[in-house]
N, C-alpha and C positions, 0 to 999 in steps of 0.2 A: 289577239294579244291580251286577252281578260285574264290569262292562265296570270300575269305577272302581278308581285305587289303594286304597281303603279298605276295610273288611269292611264288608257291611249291615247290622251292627249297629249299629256305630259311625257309618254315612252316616245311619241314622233317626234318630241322636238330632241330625243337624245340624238349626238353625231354615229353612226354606226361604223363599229370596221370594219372595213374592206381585207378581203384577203391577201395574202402575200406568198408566194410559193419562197420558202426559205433558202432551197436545195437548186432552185434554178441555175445551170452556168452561168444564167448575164449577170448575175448579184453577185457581191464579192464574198469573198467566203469566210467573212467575218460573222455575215448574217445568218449559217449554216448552224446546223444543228451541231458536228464535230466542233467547228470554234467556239459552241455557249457552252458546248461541256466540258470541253480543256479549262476554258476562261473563271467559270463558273463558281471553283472555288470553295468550295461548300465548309464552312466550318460550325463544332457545335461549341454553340455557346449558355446551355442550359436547359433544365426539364421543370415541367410543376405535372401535376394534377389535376387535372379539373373533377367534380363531381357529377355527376349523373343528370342531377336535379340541380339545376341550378339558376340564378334569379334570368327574367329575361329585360330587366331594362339594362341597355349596354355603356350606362353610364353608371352606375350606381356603384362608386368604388367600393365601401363599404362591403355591401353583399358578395361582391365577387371577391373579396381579401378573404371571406369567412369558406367559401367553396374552392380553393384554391391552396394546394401545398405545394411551396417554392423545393423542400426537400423531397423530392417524386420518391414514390416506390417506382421501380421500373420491373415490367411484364418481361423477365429472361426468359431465352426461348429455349426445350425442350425438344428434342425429336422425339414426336411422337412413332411406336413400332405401327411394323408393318397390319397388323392385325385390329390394329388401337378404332374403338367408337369413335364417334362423334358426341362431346356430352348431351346431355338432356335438356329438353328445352326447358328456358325460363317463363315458367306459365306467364300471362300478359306483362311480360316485361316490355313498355314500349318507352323509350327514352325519345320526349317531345324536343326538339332543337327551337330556340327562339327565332322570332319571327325578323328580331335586328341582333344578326352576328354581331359578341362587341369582341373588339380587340385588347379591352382591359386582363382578359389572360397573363397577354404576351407582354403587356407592358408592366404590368405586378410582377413579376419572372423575370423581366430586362433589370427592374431596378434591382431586385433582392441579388442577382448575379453581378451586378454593376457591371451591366450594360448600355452605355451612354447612347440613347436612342438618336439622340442629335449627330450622330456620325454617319446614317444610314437615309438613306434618298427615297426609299420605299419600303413601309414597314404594313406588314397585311398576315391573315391568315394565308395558309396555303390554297385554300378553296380558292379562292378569289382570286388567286394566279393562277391557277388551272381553269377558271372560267373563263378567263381574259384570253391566256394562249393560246386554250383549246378553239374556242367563239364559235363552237357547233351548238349551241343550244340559248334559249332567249336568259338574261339576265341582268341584275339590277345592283349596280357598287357604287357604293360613295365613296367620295372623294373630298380629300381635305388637306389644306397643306400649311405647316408649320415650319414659317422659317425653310429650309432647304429638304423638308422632308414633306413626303406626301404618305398620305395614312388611307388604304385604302378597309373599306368594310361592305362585305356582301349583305344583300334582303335575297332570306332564301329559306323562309319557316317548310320544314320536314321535318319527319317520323322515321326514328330507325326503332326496327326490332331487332330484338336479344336472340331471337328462334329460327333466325336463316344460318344456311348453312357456312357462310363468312364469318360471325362471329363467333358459330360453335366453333369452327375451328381453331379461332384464335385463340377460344378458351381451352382447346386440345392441347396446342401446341404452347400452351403458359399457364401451365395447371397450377403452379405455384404465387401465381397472382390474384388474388383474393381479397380484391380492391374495388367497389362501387363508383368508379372513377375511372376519366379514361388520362392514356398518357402522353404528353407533348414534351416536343423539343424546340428549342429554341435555332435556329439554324441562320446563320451567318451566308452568303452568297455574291456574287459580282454578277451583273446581265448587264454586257457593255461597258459603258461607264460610270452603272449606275452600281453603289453598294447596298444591299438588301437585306430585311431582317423580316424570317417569316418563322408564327409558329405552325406545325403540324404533327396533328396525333401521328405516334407512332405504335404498332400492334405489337413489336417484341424485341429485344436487343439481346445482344451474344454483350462479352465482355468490353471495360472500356465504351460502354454503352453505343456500340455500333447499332443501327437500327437494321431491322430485316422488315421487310415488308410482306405480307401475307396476305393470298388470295384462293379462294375456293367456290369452285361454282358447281353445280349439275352435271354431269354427263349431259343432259337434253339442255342442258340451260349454260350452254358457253358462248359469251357473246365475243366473237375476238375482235370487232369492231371497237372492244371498249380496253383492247390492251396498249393501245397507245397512250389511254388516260393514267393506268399502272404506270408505265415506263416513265411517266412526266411526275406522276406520287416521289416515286423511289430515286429520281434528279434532283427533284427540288431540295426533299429530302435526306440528302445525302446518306439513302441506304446501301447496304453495303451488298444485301440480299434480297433477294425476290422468290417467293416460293407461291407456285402456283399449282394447286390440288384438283384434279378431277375428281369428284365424288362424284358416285354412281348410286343413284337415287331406286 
């Protein structure tokens, strides 16, 4: 357990979750994957900006007001032709992720939108709800709650690069966004009886800022083990599309 930010002492006394087979007959089929996505609901309620570089203390309102545009440009998406490159790689472009996700984003965005965050039962990035439902890999989220609202936030310091083949192509497929900045929405949602406010970057929108979600892997490098993680991206969400590209390396 050393891979994780926490010491193993402190990771064993967390409660762990047990699995649930959702799809089972003896469960009522409320708990089914068909009833969360009828139920579900998805509405958007806003976009910003985030910057590239940007401060890593997740409190620090200030810094995050100054890296953050409530009026987003949004990445429209483009069909790329059949014959179309992959652009060229961004020599050492490596965009360092903090080491404490803050949720100050999504909350400078709720206000600027007037969006009264007191209405919603769980407000989190979307990582940290794909951690939680997925619960195939070790992970560490705080937990906080305000009044009838719980605020969750992931520990989860990684490094993306600019020069795999997923983000060239999102820069194929949105060549008219020309922005050091990645882009989120704000997305509204129901699971159960609970109402939910999560942000998640989104890679490209069609009109009416529908989002499409974009994926591209290797011909040698297709893991479909991880396209249940996609199908749970593009629910949460609320994409409208999913485009997934075999490049052949």
């Amino acid at each position: 357990m050393n891979s994780l930010p926490i010491d193993d002492e402190t990771f064993a006394r967390c409660r762990l979750h047990s699995e649930v087979v959702i799809d089972d007959d003896k469960i009522s089929k409320a708990s089914g994957v068909k009833a969360s996505f009828e139920t579900y609901l998805a509405k958007f309620r806003g976009s910003f900006n985030l910057t590239w570089s940007h401060d890593y203390l997740p409190t620090d309102i200030a810094e995050y007001e100054k890296c953050i545009t409530v009026h987003a440009k949004a990445p429209y998406y483009r069909e790329p032709y059949y014959d179309n490159q992959l652009p060229p790689k961004l020599t050492n472009l490596v965009i360092r992720q903090p080491f404490y996700a803050s949720i100050l984003p999504l909350l400078i965005s709720a206000r600027h939108n007037k969006v009264n965050i007191e209405n919603y039962h769980v407000v989190s990035e979307r990582n940290s709800f794909r951690k939680i439902t997925m619960n195939n890999e070790d992970y560490v989220i705080s937990v906080q709650k305000f009044g009838n609202t719980v605020f969750l936030r992931r520990h989860d310091e990684r490094s993306d690069t600019m020069d795999d083949v997923g983000h060239r192509f999102e820069r194929l497929c949105t060549p008219d966004y020309k922005n050091e900045a990645s882009y989120y929405q704000l997305i509204e949602g129901n699971i159960g009886n609970l109402r939910t406010l999560i942000s998640g970057e989104t890679d490209a929108v069609v009109e009416n800022e529908h989002a499409i979600e974009l994926k591209c892997s290797t011909y040698n490098n297709l893991y479909w083990k991880y396209l249940d993680q996609n199908w749970l991206q593009t629910f949460l969400s609320k994409c409208m599309i999913l485009i997934y590209n075999e490049w052949v390396a």
